[in-house]
Backbone as XML, in Angstrom:
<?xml version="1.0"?>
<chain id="A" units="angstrom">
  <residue number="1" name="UNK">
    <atom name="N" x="-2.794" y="252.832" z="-132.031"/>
    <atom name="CA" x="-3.150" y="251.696" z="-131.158"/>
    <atom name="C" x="-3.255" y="250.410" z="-131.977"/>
  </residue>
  <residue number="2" name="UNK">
    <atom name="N" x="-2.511" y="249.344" z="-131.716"/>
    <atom name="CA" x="-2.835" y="247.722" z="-132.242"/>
    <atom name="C" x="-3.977" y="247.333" z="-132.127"/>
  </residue>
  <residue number="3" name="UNK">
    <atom name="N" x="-4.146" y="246.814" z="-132.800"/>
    <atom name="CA" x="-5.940" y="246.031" z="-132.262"/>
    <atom name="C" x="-5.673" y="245.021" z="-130.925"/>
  </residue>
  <residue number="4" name="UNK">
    <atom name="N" x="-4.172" y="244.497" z="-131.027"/>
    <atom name="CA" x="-3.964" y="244.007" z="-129.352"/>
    <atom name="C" x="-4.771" y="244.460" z="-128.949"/>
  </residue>
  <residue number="5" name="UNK">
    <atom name="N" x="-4.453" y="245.765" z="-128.445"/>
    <atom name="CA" x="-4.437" y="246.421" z="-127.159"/>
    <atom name="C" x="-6.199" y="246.755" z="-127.365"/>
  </residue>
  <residue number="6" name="UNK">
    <atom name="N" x="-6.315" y="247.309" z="-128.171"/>
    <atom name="CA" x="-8.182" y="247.352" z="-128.434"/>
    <atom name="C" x="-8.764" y="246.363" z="-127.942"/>
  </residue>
  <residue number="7" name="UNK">
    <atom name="N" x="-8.576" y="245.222" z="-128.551"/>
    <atom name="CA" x="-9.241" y="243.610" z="-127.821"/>
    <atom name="C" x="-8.635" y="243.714" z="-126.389"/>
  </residue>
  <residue number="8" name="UNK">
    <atom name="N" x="-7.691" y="244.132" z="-125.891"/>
    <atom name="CA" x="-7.212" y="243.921" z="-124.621"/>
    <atom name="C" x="-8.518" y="244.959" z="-123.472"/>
  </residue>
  <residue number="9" name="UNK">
    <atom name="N" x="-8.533" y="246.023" z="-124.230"/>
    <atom name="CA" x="-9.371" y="246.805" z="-123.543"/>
    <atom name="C" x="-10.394" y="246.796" z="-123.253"/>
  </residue>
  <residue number="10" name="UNK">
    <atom name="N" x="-11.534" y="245.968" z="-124.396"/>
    <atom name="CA" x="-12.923" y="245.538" z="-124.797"/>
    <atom name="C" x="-12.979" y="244.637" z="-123.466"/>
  </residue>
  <residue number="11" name="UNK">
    <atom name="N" x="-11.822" y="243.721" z="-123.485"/>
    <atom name="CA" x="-12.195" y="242.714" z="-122.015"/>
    <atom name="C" x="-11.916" y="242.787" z="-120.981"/>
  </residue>
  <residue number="12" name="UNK">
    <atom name="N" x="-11.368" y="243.941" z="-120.778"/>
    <atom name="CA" x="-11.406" y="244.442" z="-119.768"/>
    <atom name="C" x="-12.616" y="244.997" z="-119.027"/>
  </residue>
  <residue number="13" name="UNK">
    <atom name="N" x="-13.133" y="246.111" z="-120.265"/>
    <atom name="CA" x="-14.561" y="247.061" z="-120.742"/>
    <atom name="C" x="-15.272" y="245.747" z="-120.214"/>
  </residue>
  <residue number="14" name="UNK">
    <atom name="N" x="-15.547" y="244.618" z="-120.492"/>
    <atom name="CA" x="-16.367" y="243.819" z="-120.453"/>
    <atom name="C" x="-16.806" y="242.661" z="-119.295"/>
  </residue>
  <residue number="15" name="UNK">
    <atom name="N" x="-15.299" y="243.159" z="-118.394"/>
    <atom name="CA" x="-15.543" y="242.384" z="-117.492"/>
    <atom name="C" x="-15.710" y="243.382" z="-116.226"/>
  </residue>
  <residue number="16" name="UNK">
    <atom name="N" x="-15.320" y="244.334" z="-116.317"/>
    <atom name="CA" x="-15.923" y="245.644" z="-115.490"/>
    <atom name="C" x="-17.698" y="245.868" z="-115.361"/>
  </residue>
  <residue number="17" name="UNK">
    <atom name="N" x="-18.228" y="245.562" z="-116.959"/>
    <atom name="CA" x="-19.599" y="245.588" z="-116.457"/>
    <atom name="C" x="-19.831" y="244.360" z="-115.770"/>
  </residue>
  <residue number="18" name="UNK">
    <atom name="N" x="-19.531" y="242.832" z="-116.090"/>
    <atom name="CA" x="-19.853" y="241.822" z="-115.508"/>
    <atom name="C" x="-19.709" y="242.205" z="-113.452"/>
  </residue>
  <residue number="19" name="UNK">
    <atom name="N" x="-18.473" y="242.888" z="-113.544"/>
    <atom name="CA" x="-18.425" y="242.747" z="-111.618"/>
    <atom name="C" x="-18.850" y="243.825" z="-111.457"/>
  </residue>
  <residue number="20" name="UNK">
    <atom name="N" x="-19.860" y="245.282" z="-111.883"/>
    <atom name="CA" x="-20.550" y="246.095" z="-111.893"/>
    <atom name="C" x="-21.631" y="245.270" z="-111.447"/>
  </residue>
  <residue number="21" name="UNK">
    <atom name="N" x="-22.147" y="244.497" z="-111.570"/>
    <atom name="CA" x="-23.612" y="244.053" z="-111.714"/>
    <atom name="C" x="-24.215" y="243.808" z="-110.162"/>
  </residue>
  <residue number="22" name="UNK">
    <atom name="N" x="-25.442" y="243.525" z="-109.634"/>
    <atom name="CA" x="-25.381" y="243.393" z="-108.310"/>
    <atom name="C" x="-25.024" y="242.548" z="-107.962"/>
  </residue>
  <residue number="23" name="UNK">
    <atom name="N" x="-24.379" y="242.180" z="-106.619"/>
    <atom name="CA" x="-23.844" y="240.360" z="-106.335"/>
    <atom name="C" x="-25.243" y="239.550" z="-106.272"/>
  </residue>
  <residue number="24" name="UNK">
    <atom name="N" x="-26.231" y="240.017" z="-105.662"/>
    <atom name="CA" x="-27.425" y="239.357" z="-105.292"/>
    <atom name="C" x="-27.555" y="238.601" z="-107.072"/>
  </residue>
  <residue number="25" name="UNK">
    <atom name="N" x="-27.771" y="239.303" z="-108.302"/>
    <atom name="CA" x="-28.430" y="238.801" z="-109.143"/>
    <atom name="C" x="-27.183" y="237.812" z="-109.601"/>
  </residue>
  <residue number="26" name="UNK">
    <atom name="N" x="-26.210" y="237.581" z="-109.618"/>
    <atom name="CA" x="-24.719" y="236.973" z="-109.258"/>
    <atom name="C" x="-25.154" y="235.628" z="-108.419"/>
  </residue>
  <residue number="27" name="UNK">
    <atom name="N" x="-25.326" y="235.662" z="-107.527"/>
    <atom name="CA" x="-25.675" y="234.722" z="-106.722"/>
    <atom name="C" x="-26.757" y="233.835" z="-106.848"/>
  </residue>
  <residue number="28" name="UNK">
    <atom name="N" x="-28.122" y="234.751" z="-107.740"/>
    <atom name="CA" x="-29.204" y="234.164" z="-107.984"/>
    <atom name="C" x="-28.677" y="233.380" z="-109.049"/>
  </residue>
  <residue number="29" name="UNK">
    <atom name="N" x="-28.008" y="234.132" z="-110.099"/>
    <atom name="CA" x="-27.728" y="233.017" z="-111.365"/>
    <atom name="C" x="-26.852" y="231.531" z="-111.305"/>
  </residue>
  <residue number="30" name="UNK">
    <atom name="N" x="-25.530" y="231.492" z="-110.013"/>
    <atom name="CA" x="-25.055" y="230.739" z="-109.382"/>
    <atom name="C" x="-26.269" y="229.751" z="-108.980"/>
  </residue>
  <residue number="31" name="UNK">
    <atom name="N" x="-27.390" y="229.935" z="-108.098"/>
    <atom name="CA" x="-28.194" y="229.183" z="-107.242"/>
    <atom name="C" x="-28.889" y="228.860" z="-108.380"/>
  </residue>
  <residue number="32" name="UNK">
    <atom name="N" x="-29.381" y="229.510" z="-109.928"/>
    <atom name="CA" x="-30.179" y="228.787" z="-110.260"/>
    <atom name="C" x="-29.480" y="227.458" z="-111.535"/>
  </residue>
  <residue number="33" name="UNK">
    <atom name="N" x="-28.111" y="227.435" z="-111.699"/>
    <atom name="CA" x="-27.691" y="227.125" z="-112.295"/>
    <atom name="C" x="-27.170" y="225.397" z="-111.369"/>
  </residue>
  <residue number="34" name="UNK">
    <atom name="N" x="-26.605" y="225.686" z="-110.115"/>
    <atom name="CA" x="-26.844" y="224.525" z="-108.682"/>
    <atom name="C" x="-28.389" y="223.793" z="-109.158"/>
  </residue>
  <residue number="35" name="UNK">
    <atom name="N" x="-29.387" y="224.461" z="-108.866"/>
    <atom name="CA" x="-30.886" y="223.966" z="-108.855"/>
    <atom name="C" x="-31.181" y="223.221" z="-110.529"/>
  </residue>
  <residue number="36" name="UNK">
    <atom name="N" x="-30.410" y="224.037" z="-111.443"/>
    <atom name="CA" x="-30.896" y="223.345" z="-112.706"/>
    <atom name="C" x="-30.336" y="221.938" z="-112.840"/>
  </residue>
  <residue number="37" name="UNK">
    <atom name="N" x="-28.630" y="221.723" z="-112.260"/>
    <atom name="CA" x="-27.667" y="220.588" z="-112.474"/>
    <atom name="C" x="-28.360" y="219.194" z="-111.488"/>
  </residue>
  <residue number="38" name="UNK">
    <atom name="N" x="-29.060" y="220.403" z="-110.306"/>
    <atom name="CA" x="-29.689" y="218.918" z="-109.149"/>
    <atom name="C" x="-30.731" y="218.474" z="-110.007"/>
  </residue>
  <residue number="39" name="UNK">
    <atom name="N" x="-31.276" y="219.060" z="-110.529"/>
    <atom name="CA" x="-32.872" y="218.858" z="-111.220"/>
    <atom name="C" x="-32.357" y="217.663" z="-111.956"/>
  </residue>
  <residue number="40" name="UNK">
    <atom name="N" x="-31.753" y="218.011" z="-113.008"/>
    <atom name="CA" x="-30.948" y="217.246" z="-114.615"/>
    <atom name="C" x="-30.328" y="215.992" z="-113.484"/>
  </residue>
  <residue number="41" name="UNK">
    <atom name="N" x="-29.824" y="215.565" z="-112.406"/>
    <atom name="CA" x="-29.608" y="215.010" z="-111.434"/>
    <atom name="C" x="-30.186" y="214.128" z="-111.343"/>
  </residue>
  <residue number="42" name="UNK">
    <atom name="N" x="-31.052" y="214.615" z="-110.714"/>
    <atom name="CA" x="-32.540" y="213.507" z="-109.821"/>
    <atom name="C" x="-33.397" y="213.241" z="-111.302"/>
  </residue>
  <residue number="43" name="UNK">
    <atom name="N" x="-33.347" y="213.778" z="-112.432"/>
    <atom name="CA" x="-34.145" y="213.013" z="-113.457"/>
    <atom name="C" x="-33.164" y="211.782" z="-113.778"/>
  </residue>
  <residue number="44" name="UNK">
    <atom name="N" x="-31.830" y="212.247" z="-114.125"/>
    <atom name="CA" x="-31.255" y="211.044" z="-114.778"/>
    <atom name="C" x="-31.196" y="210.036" z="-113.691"/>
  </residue>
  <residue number="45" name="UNK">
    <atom name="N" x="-31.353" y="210.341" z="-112.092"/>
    <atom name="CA" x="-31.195" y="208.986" z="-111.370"/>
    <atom name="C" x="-32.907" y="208.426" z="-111.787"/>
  </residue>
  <residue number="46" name="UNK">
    <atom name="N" x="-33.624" y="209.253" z="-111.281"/>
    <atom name="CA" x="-34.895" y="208.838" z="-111.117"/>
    <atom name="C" x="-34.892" y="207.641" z="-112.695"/>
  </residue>
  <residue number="47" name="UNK">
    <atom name="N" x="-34.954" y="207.779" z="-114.184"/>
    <atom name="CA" x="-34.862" y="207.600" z="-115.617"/>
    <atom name="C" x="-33.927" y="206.052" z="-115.250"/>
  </residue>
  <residue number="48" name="UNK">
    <atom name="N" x="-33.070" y="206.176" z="-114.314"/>
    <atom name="CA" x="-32.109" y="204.971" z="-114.175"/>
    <atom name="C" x="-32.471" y="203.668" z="-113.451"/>
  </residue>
  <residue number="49" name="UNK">
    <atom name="N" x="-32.681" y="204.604" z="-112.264"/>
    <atom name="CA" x="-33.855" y="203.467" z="-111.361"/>
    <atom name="C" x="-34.525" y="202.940" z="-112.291"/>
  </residue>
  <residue number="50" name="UNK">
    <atom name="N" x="-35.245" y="203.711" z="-112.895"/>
    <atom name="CA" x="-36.805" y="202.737" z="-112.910"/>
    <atom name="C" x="-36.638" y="202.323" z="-114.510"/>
  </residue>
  <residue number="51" name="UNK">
    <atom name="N" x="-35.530" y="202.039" z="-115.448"/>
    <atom name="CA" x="-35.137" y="201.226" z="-116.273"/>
    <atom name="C" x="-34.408" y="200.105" z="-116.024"/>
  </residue>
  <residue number="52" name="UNK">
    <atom name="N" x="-33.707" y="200.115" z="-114.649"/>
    <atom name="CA" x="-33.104" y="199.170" z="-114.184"/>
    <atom name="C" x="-34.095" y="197.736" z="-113.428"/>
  </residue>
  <residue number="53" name="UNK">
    <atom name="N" x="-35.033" y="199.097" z="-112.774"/>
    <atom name="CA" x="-36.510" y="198.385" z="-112.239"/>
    <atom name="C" x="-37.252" y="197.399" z="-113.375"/>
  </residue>
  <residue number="54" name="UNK">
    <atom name="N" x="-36.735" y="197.595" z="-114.466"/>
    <atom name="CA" x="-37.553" y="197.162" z="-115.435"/>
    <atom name="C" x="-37.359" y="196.011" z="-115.962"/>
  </residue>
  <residue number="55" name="UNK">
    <atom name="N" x="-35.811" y="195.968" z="-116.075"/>
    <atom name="CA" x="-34.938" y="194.981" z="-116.569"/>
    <atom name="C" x="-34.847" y="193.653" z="-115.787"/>
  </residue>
  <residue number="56" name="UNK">
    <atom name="N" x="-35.160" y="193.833" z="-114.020"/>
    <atom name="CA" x="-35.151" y="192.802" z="-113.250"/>
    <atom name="C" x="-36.753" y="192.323" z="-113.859"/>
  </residue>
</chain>
């Protein structure tokens, strides 16, 4: 066997456990990753406003 085909197999191996996993905890990591980007969001507007607030 080539090591190709070894590395070919490993990611395979590896993405079989990834869609093994439950969808729910799939979905949670999706939703909390949405919730982290709005968060990082509304700080940098909030941080913008009120430096802009400052400047007038």
């Amino acid at each position: 066997m080539s090591w190709q085909h070894w590395r070919g197999q490993s990611l395979i191996n590896a993405w079989g456990k990834l869609l093994r996993k439950p969808r729910l905890e799939v979905l949670r990591g999706r939703a909390a990753i949405q919730l982290g980007t709005a968060e990082i969001n509304a700080r940098v507007d909030e941080a913008n406003s009120s430096s802009g607030s400052e400047r007038r």
